[in-house]
N, C-alpha and C positions, 0 to 999 in steps of 0.2 A: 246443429253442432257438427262439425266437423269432425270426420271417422278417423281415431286417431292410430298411427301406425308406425306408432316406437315398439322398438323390443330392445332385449336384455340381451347385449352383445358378450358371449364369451363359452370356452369351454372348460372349464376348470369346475371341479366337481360340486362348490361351493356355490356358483352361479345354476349348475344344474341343478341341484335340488333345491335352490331359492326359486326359477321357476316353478318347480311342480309345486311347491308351498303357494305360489302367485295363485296358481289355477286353481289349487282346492279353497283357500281363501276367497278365492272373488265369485264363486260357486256357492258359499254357506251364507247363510242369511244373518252371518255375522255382521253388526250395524257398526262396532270398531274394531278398530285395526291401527296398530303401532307402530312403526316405523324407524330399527335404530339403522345408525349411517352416519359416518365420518362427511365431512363438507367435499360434495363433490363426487358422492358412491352414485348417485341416479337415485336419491329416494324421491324426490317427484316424477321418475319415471315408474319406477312399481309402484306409486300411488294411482299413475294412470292406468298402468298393466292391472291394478286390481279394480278398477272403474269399469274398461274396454273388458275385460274377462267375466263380467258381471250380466244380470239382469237390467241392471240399471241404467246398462252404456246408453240407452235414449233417452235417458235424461244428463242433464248437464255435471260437468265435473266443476267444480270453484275450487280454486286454489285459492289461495288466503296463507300470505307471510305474516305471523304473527310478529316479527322480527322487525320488518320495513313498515308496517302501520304505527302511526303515535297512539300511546294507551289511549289519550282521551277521545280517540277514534277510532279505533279498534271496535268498542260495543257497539257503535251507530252502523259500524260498516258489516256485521257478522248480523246482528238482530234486527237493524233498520232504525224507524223513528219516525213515531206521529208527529204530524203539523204541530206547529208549538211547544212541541217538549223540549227546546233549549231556544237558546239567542242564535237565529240562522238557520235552522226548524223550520222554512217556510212553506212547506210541503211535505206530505208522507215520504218517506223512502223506503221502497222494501226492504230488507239484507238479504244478504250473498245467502245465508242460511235458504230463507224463501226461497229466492231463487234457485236453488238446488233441489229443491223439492222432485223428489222419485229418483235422484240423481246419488252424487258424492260431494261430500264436501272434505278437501285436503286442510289440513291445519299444520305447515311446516312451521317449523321451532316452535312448537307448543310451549317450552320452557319459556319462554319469550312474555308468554301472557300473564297480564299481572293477577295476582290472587282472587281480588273483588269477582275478575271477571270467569276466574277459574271457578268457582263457585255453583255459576250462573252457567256454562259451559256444561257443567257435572248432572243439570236437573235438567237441562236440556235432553242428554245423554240416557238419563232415568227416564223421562218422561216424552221425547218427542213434542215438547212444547217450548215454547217461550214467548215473551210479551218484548214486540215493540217498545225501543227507547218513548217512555211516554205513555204505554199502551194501560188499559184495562182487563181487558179480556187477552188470552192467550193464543197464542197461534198454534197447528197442531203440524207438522210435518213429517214424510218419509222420508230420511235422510241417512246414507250410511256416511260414519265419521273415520277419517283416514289422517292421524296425526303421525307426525315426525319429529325426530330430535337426534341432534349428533351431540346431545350428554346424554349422563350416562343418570336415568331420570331417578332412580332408589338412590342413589346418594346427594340428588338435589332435595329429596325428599325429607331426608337425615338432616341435610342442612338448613332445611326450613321455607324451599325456595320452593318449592312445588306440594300442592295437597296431597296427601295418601288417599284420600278417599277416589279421588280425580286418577291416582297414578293408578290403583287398582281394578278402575273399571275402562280404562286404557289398554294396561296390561295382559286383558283376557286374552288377544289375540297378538302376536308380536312378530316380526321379522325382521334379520340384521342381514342388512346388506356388508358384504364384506368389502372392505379395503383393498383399492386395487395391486399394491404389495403382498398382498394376503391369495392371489390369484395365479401365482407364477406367471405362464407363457403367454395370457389374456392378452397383458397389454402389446404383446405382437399381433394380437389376433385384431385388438381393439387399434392402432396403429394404422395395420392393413385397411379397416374399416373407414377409418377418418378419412385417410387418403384417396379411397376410390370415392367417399362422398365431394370431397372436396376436389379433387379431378373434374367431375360432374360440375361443380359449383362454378370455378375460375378455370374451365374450360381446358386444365393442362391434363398432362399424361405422365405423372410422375409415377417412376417405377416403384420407389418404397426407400430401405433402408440398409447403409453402408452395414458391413461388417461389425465396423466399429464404432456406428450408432447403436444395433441392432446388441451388442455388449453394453450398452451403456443404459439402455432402454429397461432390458434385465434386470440392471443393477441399481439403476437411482428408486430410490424407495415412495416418489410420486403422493408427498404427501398433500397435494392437492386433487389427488386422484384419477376418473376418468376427467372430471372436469379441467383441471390441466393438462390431460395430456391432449384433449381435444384443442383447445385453445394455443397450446404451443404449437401443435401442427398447425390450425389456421394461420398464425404469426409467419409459420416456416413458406407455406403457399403464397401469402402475401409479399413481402420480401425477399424471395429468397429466387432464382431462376432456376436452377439447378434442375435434374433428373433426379439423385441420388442425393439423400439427406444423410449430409455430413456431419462428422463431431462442429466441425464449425459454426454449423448453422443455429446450434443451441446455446442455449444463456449460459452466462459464466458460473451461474449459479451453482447449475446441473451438473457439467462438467469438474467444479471444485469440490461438490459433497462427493461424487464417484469416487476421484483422487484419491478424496482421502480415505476414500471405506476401501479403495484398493491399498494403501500405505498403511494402514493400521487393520490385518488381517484376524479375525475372531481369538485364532489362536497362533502362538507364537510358535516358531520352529526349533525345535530343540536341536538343531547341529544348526554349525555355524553359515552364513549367506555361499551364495556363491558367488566368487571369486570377480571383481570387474576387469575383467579379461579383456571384453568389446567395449561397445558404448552404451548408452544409458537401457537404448532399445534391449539387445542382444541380453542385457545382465537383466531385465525387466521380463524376459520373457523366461528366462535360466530361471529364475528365485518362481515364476508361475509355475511352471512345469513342475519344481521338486514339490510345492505344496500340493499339486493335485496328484501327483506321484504318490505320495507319505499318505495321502486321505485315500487314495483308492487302495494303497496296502492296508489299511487299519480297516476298511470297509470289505476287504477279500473280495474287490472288485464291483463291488454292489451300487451301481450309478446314483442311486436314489438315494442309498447314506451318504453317499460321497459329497453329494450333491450338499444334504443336509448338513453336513460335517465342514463343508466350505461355504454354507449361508449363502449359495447361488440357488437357481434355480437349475432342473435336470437341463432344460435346452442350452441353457447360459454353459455347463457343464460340458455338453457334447460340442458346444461349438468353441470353446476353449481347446479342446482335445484336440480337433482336428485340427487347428490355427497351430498348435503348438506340437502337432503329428505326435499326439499321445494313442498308444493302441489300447484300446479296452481288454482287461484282464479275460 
């Protein structure tokens, strides 16, 4: 198996201590491990960070998408199946389970798996055993079990859609990967990252990112995550010649949710706009200035309420200021 050498790009204090959680988890001889994560946060990457961190990393990791297998092949592909235990049975197969033996087995969208199988999954779990689709006698294996889910799994629980028995012995050990929103200045950091991979990849030497991408990057709330943002830069390297990534170079998408979260501000100004004196720019940049003016008064200069007070992040904030030559209190 090949030595694997992802890590957990960011520095945001939430990714920091999600590390140290990786290392003391993949160090305990904890056999599960849970997984919560918006689509798109890397929870198959700290499934592997908890594999590679492990005693185990020389044995094999399986991934297994509960999601992408048909139920009625799901159990042959997890436990395997004796010769003849169904129509097409023509040979033993191992499962992915077996084969992981001394290793990990990942289980992303666990919610995904239907009950019957949930079950069967659960004595697995208790016992370190299971029987081949077909089998007699039971198979006995070391395997630590590393499931995922981006729901939220005590209220699929509530609703019928998931075991409690299952969800409790799940539970013992858990980690929530945060939302890349939820990380302020990452996705600059995570951005940087892509680009010098991708420099490497398609051979260019692109410097990074305009002013006012780098504002816009801030502010779109990246509900597809790191996995979007990664994928839009490929898109941008593919397509695009440029050095400097432009507002242009992004979907209309991105650019119209911004708009508007810049058009309709958290909180309203209580004295009236200012005056369209100049043009759209000049009055656009007037109306920014008083509201980060008014938040750094109400804040008695304090960057990090202000910040919070205008639903930006602090960098988004400082580099606001400077563009609109605000002097810090």
């Amino acid at each position: 198996m090949a030595d694997y050498k992802g890590e957990l790009i960011g520095e945001h204090e939430s990714i920091q201590s999600l590390r140290r959680l990786i290392l003391r988890v993949a160090q305990s001889p904890a056999r599960t491990v849970l997984i919560y994560g918006e689509t798109g946060t890397g929870k198959g990457l700290v499934a592997r960070m908890i594999h590679q961190g492990s005693a185990r990393k020389s044995g094999e990791f399986v991934d297994i998408n509960c999601a992408a297998i048909p139920a009625s092949l799901l159990e042959s592909e997890i436990f395997g199946h004796e010769k003849g235990a169904f129509t097409g049975a023509v040979e033993r197969k191992l499962g992915l389970v077996e084969a992981a033996n001394d290793g990990s087995v990942f289980l992303d969208e666990i919610r995904e798996m239907d009950p019957p199988l949930q079950a069967k999954l659960l004595s697995l779990l208790d016992t370190q055993q299971f029987r081949r689709v077909g089998a007699v006698k039971p198979t006995t294996v070391n395997v630590r079990f590393i499931a995922a889910t981006n729901k939220v799994l005590l209220a699929e629980v509530k609703a019928g859609k998931f075991r409690e028995d299952l969800y409790y012995r799940l539970q013992v050990v858990a980690l929530n990967v945060p939302a890349l929103r939820q990380r302020g200045d990452d996705v600059l950091v995570l951005a940087r990252h892509f680009i010098d991979k991708f420099n490497r990849i398609y051979t260019r030497s692109m410097v990074g990112l305009s002013d006012e991408t780098t504002e816009i990057f801030l502010r779109y709330p990246w509900p597809g995550n790191v996995r979007e943002l990664e994928n839009l830069l490929e898109r941008i390297f593919i397509l695009e010649d440029d050095d400097l990534i432009q507002p242009r170079h992004l979907p209309d998408r991105i650019l119209r949710t911004v708009r508007s979260g810049l058009a309709a501000p958290a909180e309203a100004p209580d004295a009236a706009l200012p005056p369209m004196d100049g043009d759209f720019r000049d009055a656009t940049e007037a109306f920014q200035r008083m509201l980060i003016e008014r938040a750094l008064a109400r804040a008695t200069g304090n960057l990090t309420d202000t910040a919070r007070h205008l639903g930006i992040s602090r960098h988004a904030l400082r580099h606001q200021m400077t563009k609109l030559r605000i002097a810090p209190a």
